[in-house]
C-alpha positions in Angstrom: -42.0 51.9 -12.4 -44.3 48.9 -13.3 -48.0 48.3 -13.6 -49.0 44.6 -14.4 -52.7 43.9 -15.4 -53.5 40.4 -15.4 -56.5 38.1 -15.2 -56.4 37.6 -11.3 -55.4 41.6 -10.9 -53.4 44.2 -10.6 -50.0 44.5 -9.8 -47.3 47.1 -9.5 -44.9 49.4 -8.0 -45.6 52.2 -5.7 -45.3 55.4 -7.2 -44.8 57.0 -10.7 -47.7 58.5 -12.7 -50.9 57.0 -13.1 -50.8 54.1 -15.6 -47.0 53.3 -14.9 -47.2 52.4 -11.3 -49.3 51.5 -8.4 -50.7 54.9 -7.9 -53.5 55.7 -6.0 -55.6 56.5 -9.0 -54.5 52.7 -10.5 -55.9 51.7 -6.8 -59.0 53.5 -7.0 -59.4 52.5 -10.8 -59.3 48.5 -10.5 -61.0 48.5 -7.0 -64.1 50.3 -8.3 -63.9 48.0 -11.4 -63.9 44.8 -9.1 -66.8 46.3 -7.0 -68.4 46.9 -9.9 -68.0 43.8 -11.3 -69.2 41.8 -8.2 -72.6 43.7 -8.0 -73.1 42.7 -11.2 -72.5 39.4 -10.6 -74.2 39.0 -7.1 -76.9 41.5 -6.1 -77.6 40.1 -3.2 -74.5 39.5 -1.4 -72.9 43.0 -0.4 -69.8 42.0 1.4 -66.8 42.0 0.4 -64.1 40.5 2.6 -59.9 42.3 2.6 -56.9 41.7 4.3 -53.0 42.6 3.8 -49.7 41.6 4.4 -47.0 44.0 6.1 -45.8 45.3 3.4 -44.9 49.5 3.8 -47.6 50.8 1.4 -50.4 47.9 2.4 -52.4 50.5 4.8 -52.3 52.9 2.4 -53.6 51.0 -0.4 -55.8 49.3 2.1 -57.9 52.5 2.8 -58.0 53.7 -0.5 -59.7 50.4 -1.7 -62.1 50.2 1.5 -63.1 53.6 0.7 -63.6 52.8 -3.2 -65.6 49.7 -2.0 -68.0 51.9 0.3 -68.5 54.4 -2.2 -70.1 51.8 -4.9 -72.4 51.1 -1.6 -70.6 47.5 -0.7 -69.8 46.6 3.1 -66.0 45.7 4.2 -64.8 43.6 6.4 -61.2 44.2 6.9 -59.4 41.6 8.6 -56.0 44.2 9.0 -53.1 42.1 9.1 -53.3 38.7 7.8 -52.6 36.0 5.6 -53.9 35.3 1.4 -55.4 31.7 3.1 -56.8 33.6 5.9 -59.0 35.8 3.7 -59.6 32.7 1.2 -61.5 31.1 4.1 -63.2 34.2 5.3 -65.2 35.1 1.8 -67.2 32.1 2.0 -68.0 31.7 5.6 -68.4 35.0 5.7 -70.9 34.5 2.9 -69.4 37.7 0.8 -69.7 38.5 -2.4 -65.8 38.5 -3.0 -62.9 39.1 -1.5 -59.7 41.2 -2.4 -56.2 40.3 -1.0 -53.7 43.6 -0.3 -50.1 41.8 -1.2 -47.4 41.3 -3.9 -46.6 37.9 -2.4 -43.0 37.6 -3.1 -42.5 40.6 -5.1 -40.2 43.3 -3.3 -40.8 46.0 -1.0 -41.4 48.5 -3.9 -44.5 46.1 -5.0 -48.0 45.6 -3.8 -51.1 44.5 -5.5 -54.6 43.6 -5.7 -55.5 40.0 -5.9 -59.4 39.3 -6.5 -61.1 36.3 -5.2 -65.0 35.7 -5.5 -67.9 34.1 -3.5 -66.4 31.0 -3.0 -62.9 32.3 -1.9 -60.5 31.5 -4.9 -59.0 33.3 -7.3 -61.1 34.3 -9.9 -61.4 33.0 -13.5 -59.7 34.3 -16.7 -63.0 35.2 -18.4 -63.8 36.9 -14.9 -60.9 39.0 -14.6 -61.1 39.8 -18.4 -64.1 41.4 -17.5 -62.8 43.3 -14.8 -60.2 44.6 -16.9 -63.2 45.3 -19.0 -64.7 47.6 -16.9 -61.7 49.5 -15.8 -60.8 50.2 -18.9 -64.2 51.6 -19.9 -64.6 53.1 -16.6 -68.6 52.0 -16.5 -68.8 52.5 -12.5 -72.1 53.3 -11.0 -70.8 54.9 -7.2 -74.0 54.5 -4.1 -75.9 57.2 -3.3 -75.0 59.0 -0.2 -77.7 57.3 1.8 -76.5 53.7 0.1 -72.8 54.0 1.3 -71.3 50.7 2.7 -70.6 50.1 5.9 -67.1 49.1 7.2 -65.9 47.1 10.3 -62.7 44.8 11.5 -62.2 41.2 12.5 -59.0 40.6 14.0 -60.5 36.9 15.2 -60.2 35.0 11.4 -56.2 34.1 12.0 -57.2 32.3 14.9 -60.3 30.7 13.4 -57.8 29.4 10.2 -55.8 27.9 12.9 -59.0 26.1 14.9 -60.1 24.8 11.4 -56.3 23.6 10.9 -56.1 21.8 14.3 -59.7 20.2 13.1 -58.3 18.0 10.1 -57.8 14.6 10.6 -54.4 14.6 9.3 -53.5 16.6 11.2 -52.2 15.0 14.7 -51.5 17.8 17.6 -50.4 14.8 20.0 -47.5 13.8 17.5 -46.5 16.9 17.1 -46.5 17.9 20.5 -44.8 14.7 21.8 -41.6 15.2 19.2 -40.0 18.5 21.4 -39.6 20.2 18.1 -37.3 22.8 18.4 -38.2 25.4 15.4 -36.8 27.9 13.7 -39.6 30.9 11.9 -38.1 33.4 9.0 -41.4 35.9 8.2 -39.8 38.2 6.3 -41.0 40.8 8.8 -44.5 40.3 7.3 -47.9 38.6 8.5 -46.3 35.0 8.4 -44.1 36.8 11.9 -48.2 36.5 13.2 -49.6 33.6 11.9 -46.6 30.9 11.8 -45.4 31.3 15.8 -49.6 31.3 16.6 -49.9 28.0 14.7 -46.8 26.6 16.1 -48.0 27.1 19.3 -51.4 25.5 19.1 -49.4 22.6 18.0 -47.6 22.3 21.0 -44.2 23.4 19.7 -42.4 25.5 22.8 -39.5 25.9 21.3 -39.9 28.8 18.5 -36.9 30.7 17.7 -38.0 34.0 15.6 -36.3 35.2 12.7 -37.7 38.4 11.0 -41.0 38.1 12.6 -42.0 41.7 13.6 -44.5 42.9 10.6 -43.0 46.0 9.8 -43.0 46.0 6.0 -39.1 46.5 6.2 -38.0 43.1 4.7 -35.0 41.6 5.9 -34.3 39.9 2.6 -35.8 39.4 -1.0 -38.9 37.7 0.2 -38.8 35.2 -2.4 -38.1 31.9 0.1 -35.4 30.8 -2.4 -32.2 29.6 -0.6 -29.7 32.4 -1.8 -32.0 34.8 0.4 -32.3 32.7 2.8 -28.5 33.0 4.4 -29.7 34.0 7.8 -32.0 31.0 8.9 -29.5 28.9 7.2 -27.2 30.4 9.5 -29.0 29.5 12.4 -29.8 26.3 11.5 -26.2 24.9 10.9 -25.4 25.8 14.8 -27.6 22.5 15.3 -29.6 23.9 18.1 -33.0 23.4 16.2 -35.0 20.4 14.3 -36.5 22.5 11.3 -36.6 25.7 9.5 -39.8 27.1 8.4 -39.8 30.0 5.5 -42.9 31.7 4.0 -43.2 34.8 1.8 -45.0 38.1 2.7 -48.2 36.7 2.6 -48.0 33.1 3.9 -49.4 31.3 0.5 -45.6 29.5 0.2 -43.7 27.5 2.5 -40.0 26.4 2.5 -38.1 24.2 4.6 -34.7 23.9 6.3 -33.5 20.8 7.5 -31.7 20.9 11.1 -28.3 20.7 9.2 -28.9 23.4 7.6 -29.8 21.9 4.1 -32.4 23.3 1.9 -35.2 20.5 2.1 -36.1 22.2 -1.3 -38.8 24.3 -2.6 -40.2 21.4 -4.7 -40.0 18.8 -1.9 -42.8 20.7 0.3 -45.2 19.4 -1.7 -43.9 16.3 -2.8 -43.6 15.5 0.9 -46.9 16.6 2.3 -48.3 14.5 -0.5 -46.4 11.7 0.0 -47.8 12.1 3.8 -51.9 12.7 2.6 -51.3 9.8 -0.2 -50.7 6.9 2.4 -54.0 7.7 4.6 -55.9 9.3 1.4 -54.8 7.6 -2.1 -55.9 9.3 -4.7 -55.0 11.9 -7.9 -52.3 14.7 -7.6 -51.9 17.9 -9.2 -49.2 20.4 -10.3 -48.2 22.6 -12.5 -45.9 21.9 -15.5 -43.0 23.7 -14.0 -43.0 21.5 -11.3 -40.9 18.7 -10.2 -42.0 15.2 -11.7 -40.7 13.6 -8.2 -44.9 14.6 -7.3 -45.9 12.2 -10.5 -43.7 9.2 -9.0 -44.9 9.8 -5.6 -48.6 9.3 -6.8 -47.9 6.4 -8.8 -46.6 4.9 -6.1 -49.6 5.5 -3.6 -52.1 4.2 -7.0 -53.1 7.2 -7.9 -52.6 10.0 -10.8 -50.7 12.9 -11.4 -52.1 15.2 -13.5 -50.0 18.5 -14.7 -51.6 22.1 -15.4 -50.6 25.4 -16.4 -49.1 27.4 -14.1 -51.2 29.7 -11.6 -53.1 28.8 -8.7 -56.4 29.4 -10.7 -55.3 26.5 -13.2 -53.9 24.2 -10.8 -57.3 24.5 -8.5 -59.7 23.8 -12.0 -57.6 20.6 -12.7 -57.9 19.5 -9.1 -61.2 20.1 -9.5 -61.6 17.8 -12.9 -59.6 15.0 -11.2 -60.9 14.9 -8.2 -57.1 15.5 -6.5 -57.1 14.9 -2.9 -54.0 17.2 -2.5 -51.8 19.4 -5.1 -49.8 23.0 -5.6 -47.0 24.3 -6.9 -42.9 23.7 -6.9 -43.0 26.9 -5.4 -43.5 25.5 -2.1 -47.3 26.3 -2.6 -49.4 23.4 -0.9 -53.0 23.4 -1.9 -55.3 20.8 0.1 -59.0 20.7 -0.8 -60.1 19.4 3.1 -59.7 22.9 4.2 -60.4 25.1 1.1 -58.9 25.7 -3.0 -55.9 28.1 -1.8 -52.2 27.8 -1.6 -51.4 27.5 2.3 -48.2 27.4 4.1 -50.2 27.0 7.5 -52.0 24.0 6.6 -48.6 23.0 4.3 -46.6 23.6 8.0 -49.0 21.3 10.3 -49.7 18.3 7.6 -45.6 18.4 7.4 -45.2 18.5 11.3 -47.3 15.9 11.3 -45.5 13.7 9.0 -42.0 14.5 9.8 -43.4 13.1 14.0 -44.6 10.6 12.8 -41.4 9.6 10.8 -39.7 9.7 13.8 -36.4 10.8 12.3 -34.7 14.1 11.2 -36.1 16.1 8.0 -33.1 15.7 6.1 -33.3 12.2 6.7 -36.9 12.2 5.5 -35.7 14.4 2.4 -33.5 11.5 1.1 -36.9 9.4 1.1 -37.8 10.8 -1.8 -36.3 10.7 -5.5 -33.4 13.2 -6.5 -34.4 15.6 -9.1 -33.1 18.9 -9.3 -34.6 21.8 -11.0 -32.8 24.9 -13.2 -34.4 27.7 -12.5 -33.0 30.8 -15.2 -34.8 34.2 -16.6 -34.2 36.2 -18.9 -35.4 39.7 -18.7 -37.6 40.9 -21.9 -37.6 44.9 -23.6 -40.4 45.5 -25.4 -38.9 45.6 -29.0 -39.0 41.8 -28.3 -42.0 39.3 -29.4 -41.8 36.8 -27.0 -44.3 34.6 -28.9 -42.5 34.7 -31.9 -39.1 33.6 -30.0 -41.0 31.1 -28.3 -42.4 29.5 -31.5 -38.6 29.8 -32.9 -38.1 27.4 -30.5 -40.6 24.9 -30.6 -40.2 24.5 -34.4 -36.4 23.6 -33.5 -37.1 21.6 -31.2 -39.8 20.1 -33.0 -38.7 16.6 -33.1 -39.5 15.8 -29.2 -42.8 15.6 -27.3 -44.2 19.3 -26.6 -46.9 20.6 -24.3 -47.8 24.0 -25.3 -50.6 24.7 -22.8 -48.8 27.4 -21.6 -45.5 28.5 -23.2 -43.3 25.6 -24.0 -42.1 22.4 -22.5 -39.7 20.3 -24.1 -39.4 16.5 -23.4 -36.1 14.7 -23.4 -35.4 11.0 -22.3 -34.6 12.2 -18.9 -34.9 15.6 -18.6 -37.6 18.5 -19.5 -37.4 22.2 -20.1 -40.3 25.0 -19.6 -40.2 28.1 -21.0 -43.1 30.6 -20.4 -43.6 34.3 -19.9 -44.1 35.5 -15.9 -47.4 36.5 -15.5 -46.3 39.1 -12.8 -42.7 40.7 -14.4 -41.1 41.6 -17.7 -39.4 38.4 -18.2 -39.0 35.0 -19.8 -38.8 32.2 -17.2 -36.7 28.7 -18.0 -37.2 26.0 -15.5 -35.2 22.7 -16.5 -35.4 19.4 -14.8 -33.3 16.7 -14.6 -31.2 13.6 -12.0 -28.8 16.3 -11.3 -28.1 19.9 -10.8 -25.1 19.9 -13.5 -27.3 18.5 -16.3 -30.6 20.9 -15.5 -28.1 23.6 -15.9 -26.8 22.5 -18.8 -30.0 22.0 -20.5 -30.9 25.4 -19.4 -27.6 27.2 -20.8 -28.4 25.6 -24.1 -32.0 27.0 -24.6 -31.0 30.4 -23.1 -28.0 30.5 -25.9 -30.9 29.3 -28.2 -33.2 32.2 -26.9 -30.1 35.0 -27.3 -29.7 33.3 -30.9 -33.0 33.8 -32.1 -33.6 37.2 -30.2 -30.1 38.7 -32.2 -31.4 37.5 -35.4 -34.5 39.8 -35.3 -32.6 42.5 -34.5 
């Protein structure tokens, strides 16, 4: 069992005793800390805005945390099944005080977790969530009064209203879309994207939706990680030839992947390089992503005028750089497309209709529109960590070898080479040292990354 405490919230499997898993109490615990936390921060806003994915234990953990909320006197608005941009938009226009997200994202079924967003619907800030974590810890929770309860109530309307405020963006061109005949394949993961992706589909005038995994059950058909090894049965589909694109988001809709009607992975990194590419020629301007992220984003910019810029990675620190730069569009390799017209989230809805839009407009297939764009092909390794090891010592280890070529150390370590790069961080979500490597092809990124995992074992058997 597993219980992860970070600066955006808490995360872990269901089960086990309190303090090693996701139990109730751990539920109860951060909840009240969070509620706690907000009416200290806002006392006149008393709303506070939830939604889930369809994951098994999410109406479970759902109740307990409306519950916890009403008992420190705050109203709910639960919006049931939805999607992590859905409730991002809802906070503010709801004009609550916060918001709290019921989902694990890409973790497995055994996962769930609480992530926290305030007033303006974003993720909150690492001083913020330290002082959640604060007040957990010290347990200083003032509950209501019995006559100073919260009140609780549903809105089932807010999937539709993401959609309407989709369909709204300029860049957005329903006509194109509609006049292409796209024939589309949808893998949910038998979560809320099974909802949300074949709504916004057909508001964009695609008839042709073929439905893979789309009943919200919780029981996932796959790892819900949209990586291409787990994605064998929409590839499947797709190389019959029957259909023009594959569409692939996690559990909670905040990352979007793409097959191409061969049957190709369009790639994971490429969502965003591509929807930027698309929002660059009508809107030039700066670009943001995270350091694990493919530099193909950085030559796309330059060569729309603008700038990339690169963060650490986590939504929170991609969003604050955007912010500094004034980026017009940015996100993460993960297939995570943020777009500031709409709102500071990662958004596979938005991410689908701006890439509709571009791939009509195009007027060619989307594996012909993949080989637009430059090859680079990233590496991604982890190794898994045991708590005898100090990661920060292993990591230092191997900056000082390595010590010779240009280093970013704004989170973990990323090594420069002539053509290549390497990024090694600790997951902020799971036990485990991640290694991303970069490089003109697959062979060499893999290469790179064998040497610096050797590297890692080297320095890890030494301090044994």
């Amino acid at each position: 069992m597993a219980l992860i405490k970070s600066i955006s919230g808490i995360r872990g499997t269901i089960g086990g005793r309190s303090g090693n898993g996701l139990t109730p109490l751990d539920v109860v615990k951060f909840a009240a800390a969070f509620g706690q936390w907000l009416r200290q921060r806002n006392t006149e806003k008393k709303t506070v805005v939830i939604g889930r994915d369809g994951r098994l234990s999410g109406e479970m953990v759902s109740k307990l945390v409306t519950a916890t909320l009403q008992g420190l006197g705050l109203d709910v608005i639960d919006l049931g099944l939805s999607t992590t941009p859905t409730v991002e938009l809802a906070v503010p226009a709801e004009g609550a005080a916060g918001g709290i997200i019921l989902t694990a994202s890409h973790n497995p079924i055994q996962w769930n977790a609480l992530k926290l967003l305030n007033e303006a619907g974003e993720f909150i800030s690492a001083t913020d969530g330290a002082e959640v974590l604060a007040i957990a810890e010290a347990e200083a929770i003032d509950f209501a009064e019995v006559r100073k309860l919260g009140q609780y109530r549903t809105d089932t309307t807010w999937l539709q209203k993401h959609i309407d405020l989709i369909l709204a963006l300029p860049l957005v061109d329903r006509a194109a879309i509609a006049a292409r005949n796209f024939r589309i394949v949808v893998d949910a993961v038998n979560s809320t994207g099974g909802i949300a992706v074949p709504m916004l589909l057909e508001a964009l005038g695609v008839e042709k939706i073929t439905r893979l995994h789309c009943e919200p059950t919780g029981h996932f058909a796959h790892n819900p990680e949209p990586l291409p090894e787990n994605l064998r049965d929409i590839i499947k589909e797709m190389e019959k030839g029957n259909a023009d694109l594959g569409i692939v988001v996690d559990p909670d809709v905040d990352r979007l992947a793409l097959i191409c009607e061969d049957g190709s992975p369009f790639g994971e990194e490429y969502t965003l390089v591509a929807v930027s590419d698309y929002v660059l020629k009508s809107k030039p301007g700066n670009t943001v992503s995270n350091l694990s992220s493919t530099v193909a984003l950085r030559d796309i910019t330059r060569k729309h005028g603008g700038q990339h810029f690169a963060s650490a990675v986590g939504e929170v620190n991609v969003v604050e750089m955007m912010k500094e730069n004034d980026a017009v569009i940015g996100g993460e390799g993960n297939g995570g497309i943020i777009y500031p017209d709409i709102h500071y989230g990662r958004d596979a809805l938005v991410g689908i209709a701006l890439f509709l839009t571009h791939l009509a407009k195009f007027g060619k297939s989307a594996s012909m529109l993949r080989r637009t764009y430059p090859n680079y092909y990233i590496s991604k390794n982890k190794i898994e960590l045991t708590p005898d090891i100090n990661v920060d010592a292993v990591l230092e280890r191997i900056q000082a070898k390595y010590a010779r070529n240009p280093i970013n150390t704004i989170d973990g370590v990323k090594i420069e080479f002539d053509k290549e790069w390497v990024h090694l961080r600790k997951s902020n979500t799971e036990p485990i040292i991640r290694i991303y490597s970069e490089s003109d092809t697959l062979a060499t990124a893999d290469h790179l990354a064998g040497k610096i995992i050797n590297d890692i074992r080297e320095v890890i058997n030494e301090n044994r």
